[in-house]
Backbone atoms as SQL, in Angstrom:
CREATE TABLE atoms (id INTEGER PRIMARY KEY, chain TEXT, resi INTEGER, resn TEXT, atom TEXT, x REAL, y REAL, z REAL);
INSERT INTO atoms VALUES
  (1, 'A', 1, 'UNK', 'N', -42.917, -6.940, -2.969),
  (2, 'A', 1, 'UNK', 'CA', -41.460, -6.832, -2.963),
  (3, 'A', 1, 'UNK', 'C', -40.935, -7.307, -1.609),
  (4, 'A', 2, 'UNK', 'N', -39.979, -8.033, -1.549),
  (5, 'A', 2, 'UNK', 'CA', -39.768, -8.589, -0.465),
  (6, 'A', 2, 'UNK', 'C', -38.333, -7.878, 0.188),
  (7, 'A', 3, 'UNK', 'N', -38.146, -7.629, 1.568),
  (8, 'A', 3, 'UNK', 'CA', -37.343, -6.949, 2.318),
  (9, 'A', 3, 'UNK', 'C', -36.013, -7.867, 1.596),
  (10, 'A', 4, 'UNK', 'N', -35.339, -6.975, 1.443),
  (11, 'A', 4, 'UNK', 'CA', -33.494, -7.958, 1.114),
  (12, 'A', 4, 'UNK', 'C', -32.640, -6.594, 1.482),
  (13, 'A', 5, 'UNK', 'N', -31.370, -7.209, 2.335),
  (14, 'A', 5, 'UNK', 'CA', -30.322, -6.137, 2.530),
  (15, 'A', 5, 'UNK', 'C', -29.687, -5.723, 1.073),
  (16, 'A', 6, 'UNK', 'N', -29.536, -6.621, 0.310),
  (17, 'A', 6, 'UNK', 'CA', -29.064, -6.678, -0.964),
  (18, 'A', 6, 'UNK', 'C', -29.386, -4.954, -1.559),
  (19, 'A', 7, 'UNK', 'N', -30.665, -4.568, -0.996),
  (20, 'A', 7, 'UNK', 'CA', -31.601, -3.585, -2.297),
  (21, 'A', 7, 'UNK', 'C', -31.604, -2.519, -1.379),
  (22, 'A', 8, 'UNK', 'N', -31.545, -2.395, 0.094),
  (23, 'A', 8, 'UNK', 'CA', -31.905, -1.928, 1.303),
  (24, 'A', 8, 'UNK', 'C', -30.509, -0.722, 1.237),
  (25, 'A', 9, 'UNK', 'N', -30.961, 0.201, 1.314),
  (26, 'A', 9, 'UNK', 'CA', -29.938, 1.449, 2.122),
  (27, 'A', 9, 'UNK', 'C', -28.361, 1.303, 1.637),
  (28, 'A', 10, 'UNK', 'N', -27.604, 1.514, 2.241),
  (29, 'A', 10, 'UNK', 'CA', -26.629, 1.794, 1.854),
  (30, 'A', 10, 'UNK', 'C', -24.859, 0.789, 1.732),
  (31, 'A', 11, 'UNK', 'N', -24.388, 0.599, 0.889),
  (32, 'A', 11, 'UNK', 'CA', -23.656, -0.761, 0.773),
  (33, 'A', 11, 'UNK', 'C', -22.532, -0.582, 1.541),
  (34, 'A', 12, 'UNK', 'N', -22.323, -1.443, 2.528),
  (35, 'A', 12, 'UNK', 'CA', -21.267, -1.669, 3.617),
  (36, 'A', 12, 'UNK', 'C', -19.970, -0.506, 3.201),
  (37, 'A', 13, 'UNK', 'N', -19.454, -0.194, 4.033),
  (38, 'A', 13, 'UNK', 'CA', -17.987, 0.403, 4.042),
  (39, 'A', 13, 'UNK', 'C', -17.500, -0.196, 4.174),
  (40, 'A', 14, 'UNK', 'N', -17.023, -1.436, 4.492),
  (41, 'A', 14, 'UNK', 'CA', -15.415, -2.286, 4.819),
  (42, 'A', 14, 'UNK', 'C', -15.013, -1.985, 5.937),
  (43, 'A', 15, 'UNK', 'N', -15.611, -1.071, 6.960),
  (44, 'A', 15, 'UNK', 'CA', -15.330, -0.228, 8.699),
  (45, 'A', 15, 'UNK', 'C', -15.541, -0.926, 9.186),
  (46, 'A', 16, 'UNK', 'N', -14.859, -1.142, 10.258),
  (47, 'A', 16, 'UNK', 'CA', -15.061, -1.198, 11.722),
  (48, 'A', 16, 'UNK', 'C', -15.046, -0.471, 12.625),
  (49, 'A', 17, 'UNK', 'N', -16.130, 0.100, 13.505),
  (50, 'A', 17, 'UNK', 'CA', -15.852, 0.979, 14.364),
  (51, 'A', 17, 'UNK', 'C', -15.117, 0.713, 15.321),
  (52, 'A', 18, 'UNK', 'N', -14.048, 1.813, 15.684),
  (53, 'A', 18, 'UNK', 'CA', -13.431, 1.698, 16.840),
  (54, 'A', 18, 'UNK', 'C', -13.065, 2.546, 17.603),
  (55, 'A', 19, 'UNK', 'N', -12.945, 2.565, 19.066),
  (56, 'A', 19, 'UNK', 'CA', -12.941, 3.507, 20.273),
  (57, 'A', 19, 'UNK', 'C', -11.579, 3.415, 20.455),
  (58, 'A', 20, 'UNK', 'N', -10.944, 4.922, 20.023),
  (59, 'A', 20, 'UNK', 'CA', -9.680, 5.583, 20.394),
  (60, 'A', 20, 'UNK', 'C', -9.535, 6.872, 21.607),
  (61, 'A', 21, 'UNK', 'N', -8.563, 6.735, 22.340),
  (62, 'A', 21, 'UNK', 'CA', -8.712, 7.733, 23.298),
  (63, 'A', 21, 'UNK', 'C', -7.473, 8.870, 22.992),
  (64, 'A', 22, 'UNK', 'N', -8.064, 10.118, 22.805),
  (65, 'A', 22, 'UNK', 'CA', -7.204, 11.517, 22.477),
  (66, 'A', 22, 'UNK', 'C', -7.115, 12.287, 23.242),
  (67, 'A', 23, 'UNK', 'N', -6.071, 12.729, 23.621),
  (68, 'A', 23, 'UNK', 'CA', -6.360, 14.004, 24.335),
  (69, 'A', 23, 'UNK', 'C', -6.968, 15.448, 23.971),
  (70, 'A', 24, 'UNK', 'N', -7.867, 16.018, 24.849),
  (71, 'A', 24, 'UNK', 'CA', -8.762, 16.975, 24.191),
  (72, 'A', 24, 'UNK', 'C', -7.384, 17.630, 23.279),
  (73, 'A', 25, 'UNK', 'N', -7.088, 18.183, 23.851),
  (74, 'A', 25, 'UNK', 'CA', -5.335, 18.789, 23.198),
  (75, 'A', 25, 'UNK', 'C', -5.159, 18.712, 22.180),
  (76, 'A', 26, 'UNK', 'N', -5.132, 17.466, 21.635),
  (77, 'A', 26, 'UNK', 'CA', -4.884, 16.303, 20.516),
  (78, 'A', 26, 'UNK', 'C', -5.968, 16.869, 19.331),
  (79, 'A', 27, 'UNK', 'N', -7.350, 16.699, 19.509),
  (80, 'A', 27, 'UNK', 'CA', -8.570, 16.623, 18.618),
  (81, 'A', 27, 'UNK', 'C', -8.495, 18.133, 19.021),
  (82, 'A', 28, 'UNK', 'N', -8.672, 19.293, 19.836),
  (83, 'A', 28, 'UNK', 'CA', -8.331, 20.328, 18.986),
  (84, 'A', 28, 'UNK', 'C', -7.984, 20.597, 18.172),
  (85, 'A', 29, 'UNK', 'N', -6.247, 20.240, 17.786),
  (86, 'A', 29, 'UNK', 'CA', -5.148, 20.816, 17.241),
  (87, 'A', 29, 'UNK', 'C', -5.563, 20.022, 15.973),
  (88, 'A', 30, 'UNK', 'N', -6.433, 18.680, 16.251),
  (89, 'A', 30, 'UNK', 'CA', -6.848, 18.237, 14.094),
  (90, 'A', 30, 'UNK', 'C', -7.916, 19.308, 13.811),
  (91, 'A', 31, 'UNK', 'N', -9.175, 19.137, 14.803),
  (92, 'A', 31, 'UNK', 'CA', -10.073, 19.843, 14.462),
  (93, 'A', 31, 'UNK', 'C', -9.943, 21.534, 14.144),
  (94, 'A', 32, 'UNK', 'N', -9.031, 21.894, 14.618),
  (95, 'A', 32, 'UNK', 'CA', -8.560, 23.449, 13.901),
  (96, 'A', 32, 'UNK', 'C', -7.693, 23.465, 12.568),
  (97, 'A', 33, 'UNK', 'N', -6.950, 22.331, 11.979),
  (98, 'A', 33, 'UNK', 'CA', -6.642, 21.847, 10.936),
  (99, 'A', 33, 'UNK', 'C', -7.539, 21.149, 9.686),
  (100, 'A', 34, 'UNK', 'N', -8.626, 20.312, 10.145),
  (101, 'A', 34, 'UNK', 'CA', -9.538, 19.783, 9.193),
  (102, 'A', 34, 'UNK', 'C', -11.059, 20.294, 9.549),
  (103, 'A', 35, 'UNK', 'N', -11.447, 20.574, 10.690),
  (104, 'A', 35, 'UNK', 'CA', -12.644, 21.045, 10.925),
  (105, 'A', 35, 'UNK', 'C', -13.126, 19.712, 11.535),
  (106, 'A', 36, 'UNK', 'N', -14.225, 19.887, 12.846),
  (107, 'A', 36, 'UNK', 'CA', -14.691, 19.044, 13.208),
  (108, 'A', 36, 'UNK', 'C', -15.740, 17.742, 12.971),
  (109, 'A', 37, 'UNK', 'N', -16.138, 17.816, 11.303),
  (110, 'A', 37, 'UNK', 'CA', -16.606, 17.094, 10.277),
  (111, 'A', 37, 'UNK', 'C', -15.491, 15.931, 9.971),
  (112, 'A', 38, 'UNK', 'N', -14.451, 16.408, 10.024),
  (113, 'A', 38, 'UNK', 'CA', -13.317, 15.703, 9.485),
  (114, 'A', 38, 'UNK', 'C', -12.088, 14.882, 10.230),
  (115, 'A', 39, 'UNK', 'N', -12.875, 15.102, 11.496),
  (116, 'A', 39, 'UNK', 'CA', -11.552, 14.656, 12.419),
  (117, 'A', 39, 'UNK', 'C', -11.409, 12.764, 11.982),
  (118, 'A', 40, 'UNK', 'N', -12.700, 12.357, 11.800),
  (119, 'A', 40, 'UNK', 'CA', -12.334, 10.648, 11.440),
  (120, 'A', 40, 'UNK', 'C', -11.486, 10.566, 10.343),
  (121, 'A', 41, 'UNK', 'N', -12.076, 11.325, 9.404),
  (122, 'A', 41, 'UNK', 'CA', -11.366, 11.090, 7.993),
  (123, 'A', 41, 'UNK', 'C', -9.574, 11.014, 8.137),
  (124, 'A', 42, 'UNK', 'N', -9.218, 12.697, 9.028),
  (125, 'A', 42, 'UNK', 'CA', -7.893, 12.747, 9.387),
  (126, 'A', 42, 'UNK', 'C', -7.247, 11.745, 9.918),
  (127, 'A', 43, 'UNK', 'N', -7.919, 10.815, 11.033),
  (128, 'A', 43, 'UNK', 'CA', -7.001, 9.929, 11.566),
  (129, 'A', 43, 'UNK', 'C', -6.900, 8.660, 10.758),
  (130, 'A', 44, 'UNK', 'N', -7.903, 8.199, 10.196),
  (131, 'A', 44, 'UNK', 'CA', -7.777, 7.135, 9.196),
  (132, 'A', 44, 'UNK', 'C', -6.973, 7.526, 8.400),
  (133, 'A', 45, 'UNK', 'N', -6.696, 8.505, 7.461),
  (134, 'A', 45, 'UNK', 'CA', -5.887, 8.921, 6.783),
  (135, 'A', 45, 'UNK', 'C', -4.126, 8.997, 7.565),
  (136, 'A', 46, 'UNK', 'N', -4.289, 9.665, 8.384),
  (137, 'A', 46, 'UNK', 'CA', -2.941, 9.225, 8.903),
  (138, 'A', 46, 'UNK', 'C', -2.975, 7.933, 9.925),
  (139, 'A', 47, 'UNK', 'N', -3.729, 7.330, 10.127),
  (140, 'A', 47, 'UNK', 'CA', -3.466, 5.618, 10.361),
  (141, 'A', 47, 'UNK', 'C', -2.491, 4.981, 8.917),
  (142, 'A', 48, 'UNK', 'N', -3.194, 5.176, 7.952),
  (143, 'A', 48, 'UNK', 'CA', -3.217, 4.364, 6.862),
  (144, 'A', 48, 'UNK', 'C', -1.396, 5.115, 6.301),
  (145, 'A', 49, 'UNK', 'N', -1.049, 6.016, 6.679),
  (146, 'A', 49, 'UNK', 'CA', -0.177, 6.888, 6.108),
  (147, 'A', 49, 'UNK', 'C', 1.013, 5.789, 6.833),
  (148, 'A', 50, 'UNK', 'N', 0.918, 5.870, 7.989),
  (149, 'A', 50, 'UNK', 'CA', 1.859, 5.319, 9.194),
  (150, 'A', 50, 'UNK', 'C', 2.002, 4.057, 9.186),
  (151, 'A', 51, 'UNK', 'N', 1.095, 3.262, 8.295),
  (152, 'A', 51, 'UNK', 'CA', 1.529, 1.948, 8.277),
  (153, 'A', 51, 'UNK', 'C', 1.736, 1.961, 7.299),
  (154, 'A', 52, 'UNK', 'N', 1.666, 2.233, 6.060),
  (155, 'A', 52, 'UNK', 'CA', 2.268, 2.919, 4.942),
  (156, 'A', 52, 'UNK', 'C', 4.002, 2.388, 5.507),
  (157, 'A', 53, 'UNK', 'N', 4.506, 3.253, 5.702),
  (158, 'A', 53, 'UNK', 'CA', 5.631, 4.248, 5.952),
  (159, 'A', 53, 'UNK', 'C', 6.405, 2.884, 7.101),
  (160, 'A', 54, 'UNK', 'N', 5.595, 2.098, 8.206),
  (161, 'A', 54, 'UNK', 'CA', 6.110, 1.028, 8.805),
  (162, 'A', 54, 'UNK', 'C', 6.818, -0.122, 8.194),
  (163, 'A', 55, 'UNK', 'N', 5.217, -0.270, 6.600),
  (164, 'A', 55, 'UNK', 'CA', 5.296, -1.410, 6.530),
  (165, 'A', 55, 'UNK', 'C', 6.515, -1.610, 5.506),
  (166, 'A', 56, 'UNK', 'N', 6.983, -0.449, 4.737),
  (167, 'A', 56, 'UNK', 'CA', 8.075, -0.275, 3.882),
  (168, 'A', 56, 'UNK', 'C', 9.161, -0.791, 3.931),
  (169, 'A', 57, 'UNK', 'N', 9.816, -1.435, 3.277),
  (170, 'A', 57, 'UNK', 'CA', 11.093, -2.510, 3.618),
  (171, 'A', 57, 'UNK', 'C', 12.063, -1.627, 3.953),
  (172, 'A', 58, 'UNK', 'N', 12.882, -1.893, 4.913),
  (173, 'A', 58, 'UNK', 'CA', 14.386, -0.760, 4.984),
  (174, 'A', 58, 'UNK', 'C', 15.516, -0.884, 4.636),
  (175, 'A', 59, 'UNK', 'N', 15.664, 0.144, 3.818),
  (176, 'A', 59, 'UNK', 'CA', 17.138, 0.030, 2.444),
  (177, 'A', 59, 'UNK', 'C', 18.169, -0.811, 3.581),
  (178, 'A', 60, 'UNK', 'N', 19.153, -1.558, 2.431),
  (179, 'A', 60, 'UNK', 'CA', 19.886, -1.651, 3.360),
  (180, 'A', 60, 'UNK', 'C', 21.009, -0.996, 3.780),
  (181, 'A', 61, 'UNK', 'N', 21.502, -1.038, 4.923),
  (182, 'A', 61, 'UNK', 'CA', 22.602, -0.840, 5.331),
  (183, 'A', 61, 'UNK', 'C', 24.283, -1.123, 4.517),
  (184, 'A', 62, 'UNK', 'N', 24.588, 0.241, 4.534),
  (185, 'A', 62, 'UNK', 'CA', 26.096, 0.250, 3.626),
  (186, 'A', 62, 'UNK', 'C', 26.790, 0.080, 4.814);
């Protein structure tokens, strides 16, 4: 059987890792909200929320 990523471990996430800077302050106040398992999930989730909410066209003006 020949080595192939194809068959190998586990199929890509679509991630990119990336280095964000928080204040301890900050990752407390998620990690007492989601638990410290969950703090990535939380910010991706509200990344994705916030551009959400940016990318939304704005009614117009009466």
């Amino acid at each position: 059987m020949a080595d192939s990523d194809e068959t190998m471990g586990r199929p890509p996430l679509g991630m990119k890792p990336t280095t964000i800077r928080l204040s301890t302050d900050t990752i407390r106040r998620i990690e007492a909200l989601v638990g410290n398992r969950r703090l990535a999930l939380f910010i991706r989730e509200a990344v994705e929320n916030e551009l959400q909410r940016r990318e939304k066209p704005e009614p117009p003006k009466e």
